[in-house]
C-alpha positions in Angstrom: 94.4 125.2 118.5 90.7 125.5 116.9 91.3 126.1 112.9 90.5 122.6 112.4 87.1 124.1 114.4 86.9 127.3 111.5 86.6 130.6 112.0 85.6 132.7 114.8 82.8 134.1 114.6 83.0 137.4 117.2 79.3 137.8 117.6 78.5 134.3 118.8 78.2 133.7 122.5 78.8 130.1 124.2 75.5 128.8 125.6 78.4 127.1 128.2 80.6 129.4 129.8 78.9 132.8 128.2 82.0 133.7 126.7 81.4 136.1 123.4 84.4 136.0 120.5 85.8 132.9 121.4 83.7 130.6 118.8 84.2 129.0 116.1 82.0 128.2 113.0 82.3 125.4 109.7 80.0 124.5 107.6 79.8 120.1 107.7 77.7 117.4 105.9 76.1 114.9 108.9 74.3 111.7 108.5 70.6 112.3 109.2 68.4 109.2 108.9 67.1 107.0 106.3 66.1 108.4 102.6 62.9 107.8 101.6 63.9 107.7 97.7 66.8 105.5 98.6 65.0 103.2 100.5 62.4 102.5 97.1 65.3 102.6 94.8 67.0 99.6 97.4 63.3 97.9 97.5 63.6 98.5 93.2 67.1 97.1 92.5 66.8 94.1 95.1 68.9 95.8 97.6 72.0 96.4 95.2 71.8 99.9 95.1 72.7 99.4 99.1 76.5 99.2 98.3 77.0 102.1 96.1 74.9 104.4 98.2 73.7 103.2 101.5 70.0 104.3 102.8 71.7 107.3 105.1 71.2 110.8 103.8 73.1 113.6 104.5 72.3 117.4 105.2 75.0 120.3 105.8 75.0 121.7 109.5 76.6 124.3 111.4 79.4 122.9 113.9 80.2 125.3 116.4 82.9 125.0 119.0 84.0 126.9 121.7 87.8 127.9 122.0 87.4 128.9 125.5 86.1 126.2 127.2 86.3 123.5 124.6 82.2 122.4 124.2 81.0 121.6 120.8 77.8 121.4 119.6 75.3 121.5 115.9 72.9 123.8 114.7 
């Protein structure tokens, strides 16, 4: 259980259960909202550039989880 969560980090506490060493850090790219410089270049190109890029952008978080009592949460 939990390597598909990362590594553990040993000096993280869970904000849940208070538990210190039991969680788990990676490093993901999320969806965050429309792109401005996407949304011209769709307004441009007649909405063609839609289907090779989509207006979404994305930004790398940190996913934490918590092999003790199993929350998960983003930073």
């Amino acid at each position: 259980m939990g390597s598909e969560h990362g590594q553990i980090n040993s000096t993280l506490n869970c904000p849940h259960c208070q538990t210190k060493g039991k969680v788990r850090t990676q490093q993901v790219k999320v969806k965050a909202g429309i792109s401005g410089g996407k949304a011209t270049c769709a307004l441009l190109t007649g909405g063609l550039s839609l289907f090779a890029t989509g207006l979404s952008k994305k930004q790398m978080v940190t996913q934490l989880h918590c092999d003790n009592c199993g929350i998960g949460w983003q930073v």
